[in-house]
N, C-alpha and C positions, 0 to 999 in steps of 0.2 A: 245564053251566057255571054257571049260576044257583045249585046247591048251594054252589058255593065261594062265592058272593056272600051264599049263606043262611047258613054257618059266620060270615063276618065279620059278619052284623048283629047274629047272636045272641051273638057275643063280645062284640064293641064298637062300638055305635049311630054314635059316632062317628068309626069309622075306615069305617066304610059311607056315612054319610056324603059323609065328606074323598072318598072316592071316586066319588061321583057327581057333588061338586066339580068334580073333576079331570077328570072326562071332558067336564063339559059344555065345561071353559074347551078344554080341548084338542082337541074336535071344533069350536066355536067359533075357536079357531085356525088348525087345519086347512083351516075353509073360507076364512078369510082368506086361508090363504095359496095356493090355489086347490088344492088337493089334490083328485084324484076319487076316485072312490067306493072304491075297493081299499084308497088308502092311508087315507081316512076311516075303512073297516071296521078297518083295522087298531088304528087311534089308539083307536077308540073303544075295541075289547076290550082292547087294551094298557091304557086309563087305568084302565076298568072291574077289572082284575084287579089292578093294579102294586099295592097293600097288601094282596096277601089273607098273603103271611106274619105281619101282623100276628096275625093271627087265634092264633100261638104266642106269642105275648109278654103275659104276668102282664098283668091289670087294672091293676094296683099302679102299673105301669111305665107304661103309657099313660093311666093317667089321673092322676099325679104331679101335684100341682100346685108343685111344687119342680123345682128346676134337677136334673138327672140327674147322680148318682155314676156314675163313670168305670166301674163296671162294668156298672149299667143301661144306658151309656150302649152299652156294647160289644155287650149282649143286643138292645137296637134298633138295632142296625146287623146282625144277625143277620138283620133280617126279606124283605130281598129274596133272600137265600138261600133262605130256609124258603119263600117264596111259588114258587119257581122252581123246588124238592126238588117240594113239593104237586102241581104242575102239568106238569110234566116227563113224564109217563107218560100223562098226556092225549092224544091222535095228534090230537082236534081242538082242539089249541091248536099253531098255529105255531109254529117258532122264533124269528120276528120276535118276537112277544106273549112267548115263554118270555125274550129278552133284554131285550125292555123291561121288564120284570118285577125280573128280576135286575141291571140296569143303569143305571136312571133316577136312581143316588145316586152316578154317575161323573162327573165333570169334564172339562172337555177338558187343563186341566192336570194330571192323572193325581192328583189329591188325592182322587177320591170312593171309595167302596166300593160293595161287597166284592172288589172285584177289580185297584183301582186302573189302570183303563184309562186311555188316552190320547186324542187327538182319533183319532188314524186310523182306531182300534176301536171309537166309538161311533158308530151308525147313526143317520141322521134322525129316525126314529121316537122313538127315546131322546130328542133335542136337544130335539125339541117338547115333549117329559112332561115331561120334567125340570122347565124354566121353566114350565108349568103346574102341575104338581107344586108346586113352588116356588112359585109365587104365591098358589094355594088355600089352602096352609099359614098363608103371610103373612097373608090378609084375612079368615081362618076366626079362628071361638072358640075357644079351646083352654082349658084348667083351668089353663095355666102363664102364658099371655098372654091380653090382650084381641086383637080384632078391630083390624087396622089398614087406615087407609084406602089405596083401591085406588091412590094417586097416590105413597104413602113406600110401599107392596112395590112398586111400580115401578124407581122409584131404587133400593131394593135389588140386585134384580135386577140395571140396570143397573151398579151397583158392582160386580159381581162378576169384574171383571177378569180373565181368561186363563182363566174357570169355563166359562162359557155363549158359546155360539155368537153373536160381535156384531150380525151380519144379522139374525137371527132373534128375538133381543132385540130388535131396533131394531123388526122385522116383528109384534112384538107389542103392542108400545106401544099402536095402536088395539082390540085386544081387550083389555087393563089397563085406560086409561080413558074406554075408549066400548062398552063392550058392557054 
């Protein structure tokens, strides 16, 4: 498993990164919300993997420092696809880990991709990365934005009306601005 984590750092430094981002916020999560060890194991290699289709997507495109044309835009929305094709034939990687993978850019109001799921079809596991996902994005450097403080990706978040699970949002709050 570590080879897929060695493809994305020798792509893009920074989507290896956003990814150990992602795992800490959302193991840090996890334990907030007292999860044991199974479902910890799982969040962790979930967070750990959920960008590795980046690892298909042009420099160009992820490291833009401009707003994305509608068809760049289309090619990264390609990437939980590609990361879930890569990983699929793996037997030690879960289905849990293969959906969060493929799933963590779904909404509960059926808006996300690539598959336009709804609340019934997304799993825990998903709910948790997702808003993690989501938040590392927000308070990381990016080449398109600065770094935003951890208190407005909060409110973000919380703006996201009929997206994100509202318990879980609310249950995050002390890992946004206390961890």
């Amino acid at each position: 498993m570590s080879d897929w984590l060695t493809t994305v750092r020798q792509h893009h430094e920074g989507t290896y990164q956003h990814c150990l981002l992602v795992t800490d916020i959302a193991v840090d999560f996890g334990l907030s919300l007292g999860l044991g060890t199974f479902d910890l194991e799982r969040l962790h290699s979930a967070a750990m993997f959920h960008d590795i289709g980046k690892a298909r997507i042009p420099l160009a495109i992820l490291d833009k420092p401009g707003r994305l044309e509608a068809e760049e835009r289309a090619l990264i929305e390609t990437h939980p696809s590609a990361g879930w094709e890569a990983l699929k034939e793996n037997r030690n990687i879960s289905l849990e880990i293969l959906d969060a993978v493929r799933h963590r850019h779904e909404y509960l109001d059926g808006s996300g991709y690539p598959d336009g799921l709804g609340a019934e079809s997304i799993s825990d596991v998903v709910r948790i990365l997702t808003i993690s996902d989501i938040f590392a994005a927000l308070i990381e450097q990016r080449n398109y934005k600065p770094s935003m403080p951890r208190e407005q990706a909060y409110e973000i978040i919380q703006s996201m009306h009929g997206k994100l699970e509202v318990p879980l949002v609310a249950a995050f709050r002390e890992v946004a601005l206390n961890r």
